[in-house]
N, C-alpha and C positions, 0 to 999 in steps of 0.2 A: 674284782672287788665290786661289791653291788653299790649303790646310788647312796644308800642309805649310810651302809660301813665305812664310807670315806670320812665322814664325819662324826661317824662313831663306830669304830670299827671292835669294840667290845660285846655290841648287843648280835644278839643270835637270828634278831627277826628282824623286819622291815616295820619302821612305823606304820601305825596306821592315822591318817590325816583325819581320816572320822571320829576316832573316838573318842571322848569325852563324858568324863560323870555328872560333868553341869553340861547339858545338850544345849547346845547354840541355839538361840529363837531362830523358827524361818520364818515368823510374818515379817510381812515386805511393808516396808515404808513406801510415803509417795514414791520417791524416786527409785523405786525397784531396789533397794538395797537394802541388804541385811540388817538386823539391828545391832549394834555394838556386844559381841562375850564379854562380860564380867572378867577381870584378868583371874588366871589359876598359878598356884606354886608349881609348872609343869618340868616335865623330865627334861625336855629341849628346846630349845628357843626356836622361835621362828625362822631368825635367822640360819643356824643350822639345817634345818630342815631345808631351807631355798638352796643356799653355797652346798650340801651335800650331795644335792640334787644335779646343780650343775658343775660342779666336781668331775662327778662321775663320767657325764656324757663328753666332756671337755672338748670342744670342736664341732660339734657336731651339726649346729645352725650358726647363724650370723649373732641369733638371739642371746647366744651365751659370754659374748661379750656386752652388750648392753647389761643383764642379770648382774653380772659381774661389777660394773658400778654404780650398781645399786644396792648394791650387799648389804650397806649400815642402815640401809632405812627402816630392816625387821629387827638392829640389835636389840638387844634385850627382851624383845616379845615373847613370854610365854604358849608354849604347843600343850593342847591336851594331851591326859594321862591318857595311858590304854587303860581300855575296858574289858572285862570278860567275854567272851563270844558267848552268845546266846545259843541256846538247846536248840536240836534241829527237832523238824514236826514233821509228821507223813506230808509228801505234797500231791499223791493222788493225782487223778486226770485234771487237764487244763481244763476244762467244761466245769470241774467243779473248783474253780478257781476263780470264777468272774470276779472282779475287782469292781467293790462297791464303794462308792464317792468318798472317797477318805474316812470310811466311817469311826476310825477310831481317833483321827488325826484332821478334825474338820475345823481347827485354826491354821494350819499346817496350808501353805502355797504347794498348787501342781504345776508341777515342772512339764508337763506333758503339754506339747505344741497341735494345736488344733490345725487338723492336716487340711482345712478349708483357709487357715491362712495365709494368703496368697496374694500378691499386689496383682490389678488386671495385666491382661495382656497391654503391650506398650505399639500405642498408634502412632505416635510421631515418624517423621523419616528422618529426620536428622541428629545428631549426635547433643547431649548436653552434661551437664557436669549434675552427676549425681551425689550426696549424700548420704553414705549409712554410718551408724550412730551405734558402737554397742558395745553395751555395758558387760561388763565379766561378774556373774554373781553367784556365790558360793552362797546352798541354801543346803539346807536340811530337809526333806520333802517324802511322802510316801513313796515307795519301794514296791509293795505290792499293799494287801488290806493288814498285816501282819508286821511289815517291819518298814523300816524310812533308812535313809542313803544320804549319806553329803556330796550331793551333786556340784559339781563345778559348770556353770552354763554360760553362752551369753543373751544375753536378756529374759535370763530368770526361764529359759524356757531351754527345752531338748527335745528338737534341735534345734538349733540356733533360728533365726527367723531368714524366713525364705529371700535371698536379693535379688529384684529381675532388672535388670541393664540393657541399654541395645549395645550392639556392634559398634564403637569407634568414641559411646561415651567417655567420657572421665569421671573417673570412681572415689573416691572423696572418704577417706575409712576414718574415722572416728574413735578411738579405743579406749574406752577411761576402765580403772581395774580401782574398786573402791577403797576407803582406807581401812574398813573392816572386815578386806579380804584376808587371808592368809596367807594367799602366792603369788607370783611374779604371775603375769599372764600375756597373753600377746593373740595374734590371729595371722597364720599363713591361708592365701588363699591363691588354688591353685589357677581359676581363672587371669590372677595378675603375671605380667614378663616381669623378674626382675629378682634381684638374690631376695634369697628365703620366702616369697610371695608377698614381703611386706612384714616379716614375723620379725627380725632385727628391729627393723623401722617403728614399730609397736610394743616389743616388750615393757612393757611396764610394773614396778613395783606396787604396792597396796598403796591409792590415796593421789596416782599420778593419773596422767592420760598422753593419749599420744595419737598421733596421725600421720598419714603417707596417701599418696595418689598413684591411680594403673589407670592406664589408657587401657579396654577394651578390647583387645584385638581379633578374638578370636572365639567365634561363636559358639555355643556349648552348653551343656551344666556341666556344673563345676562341685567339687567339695570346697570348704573353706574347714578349719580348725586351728585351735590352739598347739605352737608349737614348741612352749619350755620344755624343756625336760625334766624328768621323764617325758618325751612324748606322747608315747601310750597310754599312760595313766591320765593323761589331763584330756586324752581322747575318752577313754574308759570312763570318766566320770560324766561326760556329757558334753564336751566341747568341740560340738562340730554344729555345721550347718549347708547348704546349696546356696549357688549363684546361680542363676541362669539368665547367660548373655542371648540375646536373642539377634539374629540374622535380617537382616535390613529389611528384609520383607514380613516379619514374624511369622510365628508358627501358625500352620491349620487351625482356624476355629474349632471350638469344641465345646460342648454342653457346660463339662466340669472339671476344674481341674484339683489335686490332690498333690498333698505334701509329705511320702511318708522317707524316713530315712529309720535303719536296723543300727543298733548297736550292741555293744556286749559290756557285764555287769560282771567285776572279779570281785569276790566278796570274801570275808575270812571263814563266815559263817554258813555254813550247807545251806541249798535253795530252801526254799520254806519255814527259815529263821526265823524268829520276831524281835523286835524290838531295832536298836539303831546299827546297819552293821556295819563293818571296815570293809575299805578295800586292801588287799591282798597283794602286794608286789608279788609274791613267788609266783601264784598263780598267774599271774599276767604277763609274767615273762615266760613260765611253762604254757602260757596257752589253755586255759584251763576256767572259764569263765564259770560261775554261777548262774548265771541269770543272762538270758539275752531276750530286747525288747525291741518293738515296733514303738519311735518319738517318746520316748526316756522311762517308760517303767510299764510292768506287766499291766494289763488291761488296759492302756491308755487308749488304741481301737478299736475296743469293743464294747467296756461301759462308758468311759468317758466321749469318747469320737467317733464313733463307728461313723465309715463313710458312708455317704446317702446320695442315690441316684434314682432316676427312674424310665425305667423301661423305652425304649427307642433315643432314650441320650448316650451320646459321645462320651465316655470319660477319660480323662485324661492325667497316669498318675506320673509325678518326677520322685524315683526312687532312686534311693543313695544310701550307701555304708559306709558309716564314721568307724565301726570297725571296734578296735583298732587291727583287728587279728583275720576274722574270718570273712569270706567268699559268702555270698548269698545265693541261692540258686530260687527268684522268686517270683513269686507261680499264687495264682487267684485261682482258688478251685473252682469249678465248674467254669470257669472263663476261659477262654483264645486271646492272644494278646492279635488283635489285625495289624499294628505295626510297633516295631520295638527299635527305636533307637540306637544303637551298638554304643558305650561305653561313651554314651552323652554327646556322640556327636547328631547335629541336627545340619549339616550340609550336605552329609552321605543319605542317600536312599537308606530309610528302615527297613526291615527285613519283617514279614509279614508273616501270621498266622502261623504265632508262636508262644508254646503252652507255658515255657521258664524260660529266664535270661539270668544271665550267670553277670552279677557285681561285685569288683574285690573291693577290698579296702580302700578307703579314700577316692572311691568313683562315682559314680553316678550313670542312672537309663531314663530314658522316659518309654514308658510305653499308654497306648492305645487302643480301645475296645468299643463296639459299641452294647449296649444293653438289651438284650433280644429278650430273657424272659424274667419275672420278678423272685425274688428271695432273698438268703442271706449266704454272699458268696465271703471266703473266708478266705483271709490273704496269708502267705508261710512263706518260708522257707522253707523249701524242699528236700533241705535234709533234717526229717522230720522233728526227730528225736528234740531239736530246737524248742519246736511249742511247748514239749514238755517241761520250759525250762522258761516260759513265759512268754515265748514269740508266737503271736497271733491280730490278725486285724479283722473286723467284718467293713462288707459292702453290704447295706442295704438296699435293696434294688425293689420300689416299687409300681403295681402298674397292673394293669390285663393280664392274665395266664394267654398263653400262645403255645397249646397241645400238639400242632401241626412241629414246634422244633422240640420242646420239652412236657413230656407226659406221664406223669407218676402221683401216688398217693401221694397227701399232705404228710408230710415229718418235718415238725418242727428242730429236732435235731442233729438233720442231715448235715453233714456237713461235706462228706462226697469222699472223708478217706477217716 
């Protein structure tokens, strides 16, 4: 019985948690939180909606007992109505899709994490008790230039914000899930020892907060995400982010470092939709996404963030897949990777002068290049057909031409496949 049917097991389809005929504000208050929905005469209560959820998955985390005595804190809360799914539209080549700055939706928050955001590298040698701080914020947010998504994030961004740690700190996690959220939320993080990663210890209802502490131990990047159940779907919407523990001596310096992390976007409504669309249980359990993006929605690395280096710098990107489903096989066209991390660990020897590296769900790489000649290198995944479904990044690379390694006519549309 699916997640949804436990608590109503009359209806034929899975709610859809986005839709709504009065569309939720997404401008953001100071404190990065939603604005209060208007209440509606809705189909199901909020309540319903959480207890049916974890119902289903019944054991599954440490989290769904916590869930579980927090049940009454959504009774009575109205769930928006379903909406009609909106008409599909040719979606044509990704080239002719660039994503221009909210153009239609320019009160509207991006949820799209700037992959330069990045704490320094960390100098100290000795171990200290760190603080992260993050908030769970359900926003309404562009999708592509055509249609918007009710992203689940936290701190209003996708992906989560980057945490860099050394080796033996204490970790200090922070979780508040607002009172005008809609779901329980929590955060597993794989970097922590300890049952569920801390996702028990954190589940929190709409309006609470909560916190746990990991002792460091083991050097890496790391996934972190949301682990209520559905797990998937609270991945699916945008609930993930990286750690990266750093080894007592830290990492090789490097010119630049970059923050991108892939995920996938299961929608009710065929890619090239407009207007607000749902996500889709069936598809997400079939595997079946709509839309898959580089840091939360088509074009976020190309008009919004395209990365920017230049010619004889080091760059250095920590890449990661929130997933929740697919394998990335990812590859910077016209690039060599000179050294590629193996599945986040940074104590083993990289493995060198490597065109793709294969990241599954819930992992993490870092790889390593330096910048030999200038243009616009274009980051995928290599099972192509992806970009056509909104996955693409640019590298900006400026600088001297250097004919002796790269020698060809200008084409501004090369993109090399």
């Amino acid at each position: 019985m699916r997640p949804w049917q436990m608590a109503h097991p009359g209806r034929a389809r899975p709610v859809c948690l986005n839709s709504s005929p009065k569309r939720r504000s997404s401008k953001m208050t100071d404190n990065n939180q939603n604005t209060k929905p208007e209440a509606e005469d809705g189909v199901l209560s909020r309540r319903s909606l959480i207890v049916g959820s974890v119902g289903a998955i019944g054991g599954m985390l440490a989290a769904d007992a916590a869930l579980a005595q927090h049940a009454d804190h959504a009774a009575g809360q109205p769930a928006a109505k379903l909406m009609p799914a909106a008409h599909s539209t040719p979606s044509g080549s990704l080239s002719n899709r660039i994503y221009s700055v909210n153009p239609a939706h320019p009160d509207m928050a991006d949820v799209a994490e700037n992959p330069t955001n990045i704490p320094p590298p960390i100098t100290r040698r000795t171990p200290e008790t760190v603080r992260v701080d993050l908030e769970t914020v359900e926003v309404e947010a562009p999708l592509d230039n055509n249609s918007t998504f009710r992203f689940w994030t936290f701190n209003g961004k996708v992906p989560g914000p980057f945490v860099r740690v050394r080796v033996g700190d204490t970790v200090e996690v922070h979780l508040k899930n607002p009172e005008d959220s809609w779901m329980f939320h929590n955060v597993d993080f794989h970097a922590a020892t300890g049952p569920g990663g801390g996702a028990g210890a954190t589940t929190a209802a709409p309006g609470e907060a909560r916190s746990f502490t990991f002792k460091a131990l083991n050097p890496g990047i790391y996934v972190y995400h949301c682990a209520v159940p559905p797990v998937a779907m609270h991945i699916a919407a945008g609930m993930y982010g990286l750690i990266l523990v750093e080894p007592e001596e830290g990492l090789p310096p490097v010119d630049r470092e970059f923050y991108v992390m892939q995920g996938e976007i299961y929608t009710e409504e065929a890619f090239g939709s407009s207007g607000l669309l749902t996500e889709s249980y069936e598809k997400l359990i079939n595997e079946r996404p709509e839309y898959f993006v580089f840091n939360g929605h088509v074009g976020a690395l190309t008009d919004h963030y395209p990365l920017k280096a230049k010619v004889g710098e080091t760059v250095r990107i920590f890449f990661g897949v929130g997933g929740p489903n697919f394998t990335s096989g990812f590859h910077v066209i016209g690039e060599i990777f000179d050294r590629a991390y193996q599945l986040g660990s940074v104590t083993s020897e990289p493995i060198t002068n490597v065109q793709s590296i294969s990241v599954p769900p819930g992992s993490a790489n870092i790889v390593e290049f330096k910048c030999e000649v200038p243009g616009r290198f274009v980051l995928v995944d290599h099972a192509l057909s992806r970009a056509e479904r909104g996955l693409a990044g640019y590298l900006m690379v400026e600088g001297p031409e250097n004919p002796e390694i790269f020698n060809a006519p200008p084409n501004d549309n090369d993109s090399g496949h």
